[in-house]
N, C-alpha and C positions, 0 to 999 in steps of 0.2 A: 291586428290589421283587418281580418276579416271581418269583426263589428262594426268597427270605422268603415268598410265598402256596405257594410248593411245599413248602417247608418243612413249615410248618403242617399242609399237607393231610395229607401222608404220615404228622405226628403224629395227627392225628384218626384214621388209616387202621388204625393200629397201636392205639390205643386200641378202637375199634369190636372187633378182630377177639381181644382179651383176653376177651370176653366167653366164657360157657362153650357159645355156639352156632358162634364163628370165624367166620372171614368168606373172601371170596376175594381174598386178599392180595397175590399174584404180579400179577395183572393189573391190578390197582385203583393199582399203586403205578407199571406201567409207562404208564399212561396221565395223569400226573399234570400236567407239563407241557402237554399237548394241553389239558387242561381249564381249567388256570390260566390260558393265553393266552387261550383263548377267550371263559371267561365274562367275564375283567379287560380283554381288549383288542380282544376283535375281534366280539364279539356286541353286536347294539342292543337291549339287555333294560334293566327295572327294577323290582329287586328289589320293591318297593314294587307293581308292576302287573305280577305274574307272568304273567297271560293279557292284557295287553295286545293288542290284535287285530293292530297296525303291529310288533311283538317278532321279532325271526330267531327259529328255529325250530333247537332243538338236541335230536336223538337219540341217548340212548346206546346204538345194538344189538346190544352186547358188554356184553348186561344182568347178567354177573355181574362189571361193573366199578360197582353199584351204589353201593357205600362209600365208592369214590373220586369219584363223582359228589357224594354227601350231602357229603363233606366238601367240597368245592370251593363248594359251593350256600353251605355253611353260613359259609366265606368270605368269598363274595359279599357277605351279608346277605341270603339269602332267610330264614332261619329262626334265633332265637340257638344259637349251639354246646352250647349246655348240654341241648339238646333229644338229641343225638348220643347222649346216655346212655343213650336208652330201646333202641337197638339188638340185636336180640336177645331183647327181651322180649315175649311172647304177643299183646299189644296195639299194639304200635308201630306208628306208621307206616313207619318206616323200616326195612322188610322186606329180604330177600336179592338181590332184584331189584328195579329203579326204579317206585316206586308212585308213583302221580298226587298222591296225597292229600300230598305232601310239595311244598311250593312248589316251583316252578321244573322237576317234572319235567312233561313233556308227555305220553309215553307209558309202561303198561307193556313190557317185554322180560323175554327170559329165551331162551324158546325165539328159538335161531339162526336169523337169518336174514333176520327180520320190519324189522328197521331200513329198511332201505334202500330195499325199497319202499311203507314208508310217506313215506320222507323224497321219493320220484319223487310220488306225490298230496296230499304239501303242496303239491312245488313250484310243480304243475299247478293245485293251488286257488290257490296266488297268484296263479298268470298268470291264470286264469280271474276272476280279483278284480280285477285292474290293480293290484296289490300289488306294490311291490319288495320284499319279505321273501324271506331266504334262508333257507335250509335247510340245516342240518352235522346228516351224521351218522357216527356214531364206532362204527368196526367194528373187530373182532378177524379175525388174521389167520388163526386154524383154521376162524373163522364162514364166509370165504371157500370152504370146502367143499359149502356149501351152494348147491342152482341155486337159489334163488330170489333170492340175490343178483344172481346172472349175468344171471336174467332181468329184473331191475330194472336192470342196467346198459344193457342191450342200448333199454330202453325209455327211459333219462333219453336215450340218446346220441340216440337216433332221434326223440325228443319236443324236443329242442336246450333241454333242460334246464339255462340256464348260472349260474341261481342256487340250483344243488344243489350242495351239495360232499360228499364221504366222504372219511371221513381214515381209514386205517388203521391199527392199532397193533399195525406189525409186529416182533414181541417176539422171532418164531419158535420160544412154543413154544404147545402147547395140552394139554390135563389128560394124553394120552396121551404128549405127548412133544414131540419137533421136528416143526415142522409139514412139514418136506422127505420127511423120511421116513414120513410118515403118506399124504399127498397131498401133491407137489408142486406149489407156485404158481410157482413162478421160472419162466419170464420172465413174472415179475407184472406190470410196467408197462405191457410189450407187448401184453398180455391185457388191462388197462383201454383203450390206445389204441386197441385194434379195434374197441374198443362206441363209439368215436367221444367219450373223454374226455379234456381234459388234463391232463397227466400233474407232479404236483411231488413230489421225494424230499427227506427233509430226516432232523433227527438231531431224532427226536422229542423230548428231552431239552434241546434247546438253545432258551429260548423264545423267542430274535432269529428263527432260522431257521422256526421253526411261525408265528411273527407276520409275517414277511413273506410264508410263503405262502398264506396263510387271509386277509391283507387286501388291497382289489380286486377282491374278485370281484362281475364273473364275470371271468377271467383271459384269456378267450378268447370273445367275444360266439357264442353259439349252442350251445357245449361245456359241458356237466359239467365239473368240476375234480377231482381225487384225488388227494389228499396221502397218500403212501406215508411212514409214520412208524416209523423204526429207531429201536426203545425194547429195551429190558431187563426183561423182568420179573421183580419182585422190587424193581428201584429202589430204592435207599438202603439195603437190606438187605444188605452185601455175603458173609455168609455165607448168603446162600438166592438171590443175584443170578444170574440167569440159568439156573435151574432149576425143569424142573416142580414138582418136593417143596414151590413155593412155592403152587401153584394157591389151595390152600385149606387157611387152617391157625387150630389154635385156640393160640393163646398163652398159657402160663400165667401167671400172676404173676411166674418171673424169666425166663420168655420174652418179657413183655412191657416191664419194665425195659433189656434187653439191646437191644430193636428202637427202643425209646424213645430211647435213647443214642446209638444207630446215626444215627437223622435226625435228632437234634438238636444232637450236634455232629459230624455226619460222618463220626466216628474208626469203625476196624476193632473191632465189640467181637466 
């Protein structure tokens, strides 16, 4: 069931990015799985009571993985799929980055960086509420360049923030390129364990392995959690898989036929 909801998604993604505004395609596609598992298995949401007050708390601060968000909501059943069509239009709600006004997002993003310590003063509002509500938030792995992430690490670890999680969606590349060769993160793990988090690697692609690390938590009573996710971007695209040229692209009409075919029956078109 979870292929068939990624399935799906990746078709809404490629539809969206046909339009004659494009969309950001490479990353929206490598983060698909992360978001399938999440909203279908491992979040306490309802669609029906978007701002539920008792709801987990889901960020996406790799806000130009907007599309792949929309279409995953639109899975869910936050909003019907046919709405997906305004994309790109002057008016939409469903702008380039995660707008509130579209059910099921909580915050804007865009600008790098902001995810993650808003997801450290959820988490801190819950505990200050007596609330067990968690908080996921879903970072890009060039965003990691940024110190404000670092310094929201260093604050969940020291705040024994254990029902924070960041999930990574480490693709390895970002608009400029490989992220190794830009700024090096390796030894990435080692770098989340010193802020005092626990550390889970998985194959962001496979949704058995994302689902058993994202449920139970907290994983470690008093720790953060970080799911480091080796994804592909570009996903299901296998002539743009694994390449920046895929960041952001506008499809034409038999670019989008071609992408079309690509995830919905698999084959090499």
């Amino acid at each position: 069931m979870s292929d068939d909801h990624a399935r799906r998604a990746r078709e809404r993604i490629v539809r969206m990015c046909a339009n004659p505004e494009g969309g950001h395609l490479g990353g929206s596609m490598s983060l698909v799985e992360i978001l399938v598992t999440l909203y279908h298995d491992v979040l306490r949401i309802d669609p029906r009571l978007p701002r539920d007050p008792d709801r987990d708390i889901l960020l996406l601060s790799k806000g130009h993985g907007a599309i792949g968000l929309y279409a995953v909501l639109a899975g869910r059943g936050f909003f019907p799929e046919e709405r997906l069509a305004t994309y790109g239009a002057p008016d939409s709600v469903f702008t380039a980055h995660p707008n509130p006004a579209v059910p099921g997002v909580e915050m804007p993003t865009g600008s790098l960086g902001h995810g993650l310590p808003l997801g450290v003063g959820f988490a801190l509002a819950a505990r200050l509420d007596g609330s067990d509500r968690r908080c996921f938030v879903v970072l890009g792995d060039g965003e990691l360049q940024e110190g404000s992430v670092w310094e929201a690490a260093m604050a969940a670890g020291a705040q024994k923030l254990d029902r924070l999680v960041a999930i990574v969606d480490r693709n390895g590349l970002q608009i400029s390129g490989d992220t190794e060769e830009t700024v090096a993160l390796e030894p990435l793990a080692d770098r989340w364990r010193s802020f005092g988090w626990t550390v889970r690697e998985v194959d962001g692609h496979d949704t058995d392995q994302v689902r058993t690390a994202l449920t139970d938590v907290p994983h470690t009573p008093g720790r953060p959690t970080v799911v480091l996710a080796r994804t592909v971007k570009g996903k299901g695209l296998p002539y743009i898989e694994g390449q920046a040229r895929s960041h952001y692209v506008r499809l034409t009409e038999r670019g989008h036929r071609r992408a079309h075919a690509a995830v919905t029956r698999g084959r090499r078109a």
